[in-house]
Biotite code that builds the C-alpha atoms (Angstrom):
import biotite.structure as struc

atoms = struc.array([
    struc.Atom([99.080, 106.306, 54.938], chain_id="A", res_id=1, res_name="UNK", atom_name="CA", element="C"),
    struc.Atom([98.516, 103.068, 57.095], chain_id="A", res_id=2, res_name="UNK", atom_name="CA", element="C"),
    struc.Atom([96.922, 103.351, 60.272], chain_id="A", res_id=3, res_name="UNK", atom_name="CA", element="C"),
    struc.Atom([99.261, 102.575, 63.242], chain_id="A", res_id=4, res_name="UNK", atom_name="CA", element="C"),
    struc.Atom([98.417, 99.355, 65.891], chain_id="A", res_id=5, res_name="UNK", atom_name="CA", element="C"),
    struc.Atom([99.834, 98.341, 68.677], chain_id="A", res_id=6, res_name="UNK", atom_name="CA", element="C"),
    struc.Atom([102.589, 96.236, 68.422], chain_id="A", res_id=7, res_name="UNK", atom_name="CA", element="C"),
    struc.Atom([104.907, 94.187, 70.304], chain_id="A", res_id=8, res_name="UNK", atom_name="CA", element="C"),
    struc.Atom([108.817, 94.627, 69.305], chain_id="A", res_id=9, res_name="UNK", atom_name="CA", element="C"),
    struc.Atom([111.781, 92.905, 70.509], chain_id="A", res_id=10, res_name="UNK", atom_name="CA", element="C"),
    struc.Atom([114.973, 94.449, 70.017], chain_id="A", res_id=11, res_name="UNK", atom_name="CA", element="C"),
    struc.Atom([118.100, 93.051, 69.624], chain_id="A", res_id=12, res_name="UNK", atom_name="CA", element="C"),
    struc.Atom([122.339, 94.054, 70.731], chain_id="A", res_id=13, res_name="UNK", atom_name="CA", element="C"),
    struc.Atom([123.302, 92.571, 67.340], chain_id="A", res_id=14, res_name="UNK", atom_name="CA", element="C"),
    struc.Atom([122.187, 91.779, 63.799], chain_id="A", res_id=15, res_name="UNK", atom_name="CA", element="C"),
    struc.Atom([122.798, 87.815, 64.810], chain_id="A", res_id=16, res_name="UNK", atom_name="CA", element="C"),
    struc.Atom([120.807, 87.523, 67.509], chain_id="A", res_id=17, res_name="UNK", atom_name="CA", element="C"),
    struc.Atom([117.856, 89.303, 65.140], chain_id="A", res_id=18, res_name="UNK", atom_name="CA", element="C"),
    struc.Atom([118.582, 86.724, 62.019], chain_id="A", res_id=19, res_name="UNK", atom_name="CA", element="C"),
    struc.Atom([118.029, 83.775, 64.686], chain_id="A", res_id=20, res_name="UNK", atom_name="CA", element="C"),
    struc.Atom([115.278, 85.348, 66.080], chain_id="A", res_id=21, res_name="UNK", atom_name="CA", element="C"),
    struc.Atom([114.220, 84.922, 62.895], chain_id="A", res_id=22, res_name="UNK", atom_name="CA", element="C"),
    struc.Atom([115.490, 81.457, 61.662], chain_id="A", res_id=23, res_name="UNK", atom_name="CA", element="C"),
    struc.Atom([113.752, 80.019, 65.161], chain_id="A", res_id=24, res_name="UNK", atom_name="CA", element="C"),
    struc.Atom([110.326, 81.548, 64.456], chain_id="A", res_id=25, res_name="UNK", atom_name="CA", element="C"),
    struc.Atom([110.036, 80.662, 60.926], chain_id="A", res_id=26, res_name="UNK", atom_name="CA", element="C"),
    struc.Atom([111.289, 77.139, 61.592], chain_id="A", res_id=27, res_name="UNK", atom_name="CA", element="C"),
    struc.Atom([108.025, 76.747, 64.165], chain_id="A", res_id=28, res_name="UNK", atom_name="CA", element="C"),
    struc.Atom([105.748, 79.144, 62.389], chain_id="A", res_id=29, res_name="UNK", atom_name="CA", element="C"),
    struc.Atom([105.870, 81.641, 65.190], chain_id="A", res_id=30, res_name="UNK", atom_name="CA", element="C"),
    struc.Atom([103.985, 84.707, 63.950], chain_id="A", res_id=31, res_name="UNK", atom_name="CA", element="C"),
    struc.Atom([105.821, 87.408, 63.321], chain_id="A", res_id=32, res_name="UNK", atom_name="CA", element="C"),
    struc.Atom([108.623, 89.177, 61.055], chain_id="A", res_id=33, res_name="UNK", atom_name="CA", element="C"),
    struc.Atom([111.861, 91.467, 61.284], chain_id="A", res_id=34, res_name="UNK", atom_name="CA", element="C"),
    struc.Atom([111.718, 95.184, 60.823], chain_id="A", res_id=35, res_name="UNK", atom_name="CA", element="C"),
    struc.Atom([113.313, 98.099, 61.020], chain_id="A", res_id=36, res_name="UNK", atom_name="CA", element="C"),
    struc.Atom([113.802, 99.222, 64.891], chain_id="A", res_id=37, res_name="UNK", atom_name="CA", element="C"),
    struc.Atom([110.751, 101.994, 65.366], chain_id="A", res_id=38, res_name="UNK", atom_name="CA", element="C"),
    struc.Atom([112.124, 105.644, 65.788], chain_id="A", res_id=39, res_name="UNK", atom_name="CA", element="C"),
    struc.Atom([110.083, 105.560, 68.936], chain_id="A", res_id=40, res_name="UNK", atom_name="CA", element="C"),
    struc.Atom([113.018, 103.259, 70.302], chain_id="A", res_id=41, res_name="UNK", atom_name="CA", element="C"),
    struc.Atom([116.492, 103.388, 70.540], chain_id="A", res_id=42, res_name="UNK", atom_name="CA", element="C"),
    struc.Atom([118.131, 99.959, 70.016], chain_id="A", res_id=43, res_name="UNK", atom_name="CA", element="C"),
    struc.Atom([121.294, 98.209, 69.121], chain_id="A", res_id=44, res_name="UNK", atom_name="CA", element="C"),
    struc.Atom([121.307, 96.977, 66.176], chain_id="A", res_id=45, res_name="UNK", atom_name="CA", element="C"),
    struc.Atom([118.642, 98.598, 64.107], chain_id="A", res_id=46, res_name="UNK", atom_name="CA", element="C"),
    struc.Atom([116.763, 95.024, 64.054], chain_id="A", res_id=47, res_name="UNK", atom_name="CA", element="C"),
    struc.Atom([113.705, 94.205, 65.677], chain_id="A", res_id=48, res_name="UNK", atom_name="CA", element="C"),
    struc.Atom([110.678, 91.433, 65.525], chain_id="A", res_id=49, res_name="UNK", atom_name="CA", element="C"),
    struc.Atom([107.689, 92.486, 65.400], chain_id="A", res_id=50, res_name="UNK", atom_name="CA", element="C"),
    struc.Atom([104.840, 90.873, 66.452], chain_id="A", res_id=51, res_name="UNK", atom_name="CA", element="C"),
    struc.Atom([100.793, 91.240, 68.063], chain_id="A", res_id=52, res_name="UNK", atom_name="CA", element="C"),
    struc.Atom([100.975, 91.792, 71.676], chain_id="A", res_id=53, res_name="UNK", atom_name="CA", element="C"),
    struc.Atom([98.759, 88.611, 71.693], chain_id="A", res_id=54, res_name="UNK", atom_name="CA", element="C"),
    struc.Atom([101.850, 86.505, 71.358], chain_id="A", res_id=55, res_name="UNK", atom_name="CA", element="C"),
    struc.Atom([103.585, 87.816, 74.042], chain_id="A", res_id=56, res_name="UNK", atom_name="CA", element="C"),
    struc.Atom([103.214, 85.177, 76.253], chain_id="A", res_id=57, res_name="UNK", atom_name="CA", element="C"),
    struc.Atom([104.432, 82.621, 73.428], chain_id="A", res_id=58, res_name="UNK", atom_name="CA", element="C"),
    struc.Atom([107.170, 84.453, 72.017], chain_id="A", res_id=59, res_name="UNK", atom_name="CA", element="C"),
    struc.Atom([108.911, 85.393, 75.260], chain_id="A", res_id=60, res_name="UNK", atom_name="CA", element="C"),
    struc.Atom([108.871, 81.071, 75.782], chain_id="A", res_id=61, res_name="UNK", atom_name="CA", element="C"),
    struc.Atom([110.397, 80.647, 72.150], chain_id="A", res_id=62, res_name="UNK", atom_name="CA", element="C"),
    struc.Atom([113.040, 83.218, 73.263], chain_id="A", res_id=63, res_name="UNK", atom_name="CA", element="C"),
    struc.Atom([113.648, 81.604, 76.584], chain_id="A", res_id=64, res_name="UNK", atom_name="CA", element="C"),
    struc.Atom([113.872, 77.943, 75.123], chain_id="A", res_id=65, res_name="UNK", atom_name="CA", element="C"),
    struc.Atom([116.027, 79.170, 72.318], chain_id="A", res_id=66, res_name="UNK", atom_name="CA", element="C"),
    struc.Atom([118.221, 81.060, 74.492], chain_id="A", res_id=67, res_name="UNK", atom_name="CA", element="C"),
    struc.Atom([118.289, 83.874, 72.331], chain_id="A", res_id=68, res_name="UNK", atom_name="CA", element="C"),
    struc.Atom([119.743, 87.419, 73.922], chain_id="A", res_id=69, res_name="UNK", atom_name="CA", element="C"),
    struc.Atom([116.930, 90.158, 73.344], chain_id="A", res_id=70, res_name="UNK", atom_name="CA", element="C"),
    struc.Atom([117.844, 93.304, 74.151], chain_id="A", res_id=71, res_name="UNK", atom_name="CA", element="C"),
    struc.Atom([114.310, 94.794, 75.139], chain_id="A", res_id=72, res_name="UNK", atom_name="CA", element="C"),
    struc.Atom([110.670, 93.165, 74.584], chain_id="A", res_id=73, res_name="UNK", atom_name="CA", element="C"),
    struc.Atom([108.036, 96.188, 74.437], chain_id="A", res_id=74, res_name="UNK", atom_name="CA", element="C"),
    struc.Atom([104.854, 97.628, 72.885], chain_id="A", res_id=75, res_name="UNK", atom_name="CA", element="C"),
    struc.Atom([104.592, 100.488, 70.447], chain_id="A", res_id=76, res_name="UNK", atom_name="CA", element="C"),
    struc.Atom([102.495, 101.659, 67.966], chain_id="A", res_id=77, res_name="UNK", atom_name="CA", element="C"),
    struc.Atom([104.072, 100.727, 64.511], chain_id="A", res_id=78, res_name="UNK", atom_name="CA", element="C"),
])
């Protein structure tokens, strides 16, 4: 079994806003990938990026320049 870290996840309302999420960080090479929302958290659409809590500070820029709707940015252990 892998051993869980701490993780920062950003959830999303809908499957689009997730796949541009996406599409934006790969395009910039923004670390990072999509996953399957943790059980830990209840979210929308069963999306979420996952990232190191490291990048928060960058990330939440990318977000806020893209304009992309999040639905929650948080830490868990994934």
């Amino acid at each position: 079994m892998r051993k869980k870290e701490q993780k920062l996840i950003i959830t999303f309302h809908t499957t689009e806003e997730a796949m541009e999420m996406e599409e934006f960080c790969r395009q910039r090479q923004i670390e990072g990938r999509l996953i399957p929302v943790p059980r830990s958290i209840s979210a929308g659409c069963g999306l979420a990026w996952c990232a190191s809590p490291e990048s928060r500070q960058m990330i939440t820029n990318a977000i806020a320049q893209a304009g992309i709707k999040t639905q929650a940015i948080q830490e868990c252990e994934v």
